[in-house]
N, C-alpha and C positions, 0 to 999 in steps of 0.2 A: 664073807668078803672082807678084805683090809677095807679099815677105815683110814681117810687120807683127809686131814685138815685143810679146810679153804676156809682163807682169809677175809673178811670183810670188816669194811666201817671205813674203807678207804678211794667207794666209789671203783672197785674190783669189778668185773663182769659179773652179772645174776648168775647163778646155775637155776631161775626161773626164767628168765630173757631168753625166748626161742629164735628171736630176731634179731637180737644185737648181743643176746649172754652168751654165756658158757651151758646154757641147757645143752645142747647139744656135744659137749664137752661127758657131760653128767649121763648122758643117754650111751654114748659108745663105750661108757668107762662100766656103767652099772652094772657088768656081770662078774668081775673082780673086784673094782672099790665102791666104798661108799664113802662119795664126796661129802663132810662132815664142817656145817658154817661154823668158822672158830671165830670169835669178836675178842681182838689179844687184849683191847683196852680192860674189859671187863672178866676174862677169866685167863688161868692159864693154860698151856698147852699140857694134854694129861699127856702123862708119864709115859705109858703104853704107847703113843702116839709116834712114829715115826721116819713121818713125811708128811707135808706140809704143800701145799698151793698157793699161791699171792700170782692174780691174774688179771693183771692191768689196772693197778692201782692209779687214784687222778690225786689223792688227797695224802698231806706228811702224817705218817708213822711219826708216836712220840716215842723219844729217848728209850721210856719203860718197854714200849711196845721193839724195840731195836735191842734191847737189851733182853727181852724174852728171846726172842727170834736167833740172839749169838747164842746164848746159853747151849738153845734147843741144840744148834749145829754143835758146838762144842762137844755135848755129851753123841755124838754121832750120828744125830737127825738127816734128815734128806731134804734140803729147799728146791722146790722149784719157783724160779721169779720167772715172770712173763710183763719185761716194762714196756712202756712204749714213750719214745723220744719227746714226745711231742701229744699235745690235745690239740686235734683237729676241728676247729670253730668255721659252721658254714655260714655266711652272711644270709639275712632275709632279708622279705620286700622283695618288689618287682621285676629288682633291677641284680637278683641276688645270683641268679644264673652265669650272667655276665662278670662277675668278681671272683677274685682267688678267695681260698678258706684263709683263716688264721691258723698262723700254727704255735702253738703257746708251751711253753717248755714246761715238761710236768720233771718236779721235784718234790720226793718222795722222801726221803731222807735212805730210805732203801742204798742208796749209791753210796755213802760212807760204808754202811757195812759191807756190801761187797767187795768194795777196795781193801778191806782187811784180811779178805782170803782171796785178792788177786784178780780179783774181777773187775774192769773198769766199761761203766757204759758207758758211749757218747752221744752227745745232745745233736746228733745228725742223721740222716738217711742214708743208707748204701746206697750206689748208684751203679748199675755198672754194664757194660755195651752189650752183655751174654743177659738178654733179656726179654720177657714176655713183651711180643708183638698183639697189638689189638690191630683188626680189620674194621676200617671205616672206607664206608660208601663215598663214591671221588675223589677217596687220600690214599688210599691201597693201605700199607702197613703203617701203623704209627709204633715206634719204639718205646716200651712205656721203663724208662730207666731204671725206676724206684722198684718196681718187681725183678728182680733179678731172678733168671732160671740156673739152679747150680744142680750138674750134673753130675755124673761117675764122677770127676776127675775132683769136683767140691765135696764131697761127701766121703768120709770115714766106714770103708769097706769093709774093717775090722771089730767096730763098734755094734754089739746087737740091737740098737737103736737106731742104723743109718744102714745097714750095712745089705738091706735088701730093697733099698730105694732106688729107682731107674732115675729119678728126677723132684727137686723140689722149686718151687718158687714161693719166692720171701716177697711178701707185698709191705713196702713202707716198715723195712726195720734199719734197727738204728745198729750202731757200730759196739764190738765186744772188744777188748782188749784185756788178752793175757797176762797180770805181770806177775807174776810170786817171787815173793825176796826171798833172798838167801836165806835170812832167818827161818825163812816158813819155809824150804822145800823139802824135808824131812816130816814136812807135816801135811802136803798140801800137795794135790797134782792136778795138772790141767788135761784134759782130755777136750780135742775139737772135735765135735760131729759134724759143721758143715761150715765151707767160709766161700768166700765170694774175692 
């Protein structure tokens, strides 16, 4: 099986967590990769290596650790990031049902370096009216915004990662933004699998 580095020291999802990690990530992947814990503070990315995991990181990447991570892509590595806009704080006590969560804007340092090959994420939620309805008892349909269902017409038909999907929904993701400079498009291309 490929070994495929995943990231940690940064408050990333467990690939032990069955309930809230990536175990379940680790389980449908186990008969091609071997999800492999990398900690970039403490060692570097081997050589051999050539794909890389970072899957919801809460805590900042140092400089060193951002300057591993450019190298790695530089020499023609593969990242996958998976950030999330925002840490979702539930209030407690009694009275905690009745309160909105906090939502506290996670900053990784991760987003400088993607803006250097064109990738910008935003500190918000998609929202958008083509979306998962929940059914509640004496309300009929509640429209839940933040999940948006993107069909045939969102998804890259041509892409062999999208291109056999009938439907997805995005629960609570934040906003992507394209831009590659001039400088860089002889170096760099964007491909969209799925927009909203």
């Amino acid at each position: 099986s490929l070994v495929v580095g995943y990231v940690t020291g940064h408050g990333e999802l467990s690939l032990d967590d069955k309930q809230n990690g990536a175990a379940p990530l680790k389980a449908i992947t186990s008969d091609t990769y071997e999800l492999r814990p990398i900690v970039l503070a403490d060692e570097d990315i081997p050589a051999n290596m050539t794909n890389i995991i970072i899957n919801g990181p809460k805590q900042s990447f140092s400089d060193y650790e951002l300057y591993k991570l450019d190298q790695f892509m530089m020499k023609g590595g593969n990242l996958i990031v998976l950030l999330d806009p925002f840490e979702e704080i539930m209030s407690q006590g009694q009275m905690a049902y009745y309160q909105q969560p906090q939502y506290i804007p996670i900053n990784t340092g991760l987003e400088k370096l993607l803006v250097k090959y064109g990738v910008k994420t935003g500190k918000n939620y998609v929202l958008d009216a083509n979306c998962y309805e929940a059914v509640q008892q004496g309300y009929g349909k509640i429209p839940l915004y933040y999940a948006p269902i993107l069909q045939k017409d969102g998804l890259n038909k041509k892409h062999p990662i999208s291109k056999n999907l009938g439907f997805v929904i995005m629960l609570a993701t934040g906003s992507v933004d394209i831009d590659i400079l001039e400088t860089s498009k002889d170096k760099l291309t964007a491909t969209v699998l799925a927009h909203s």
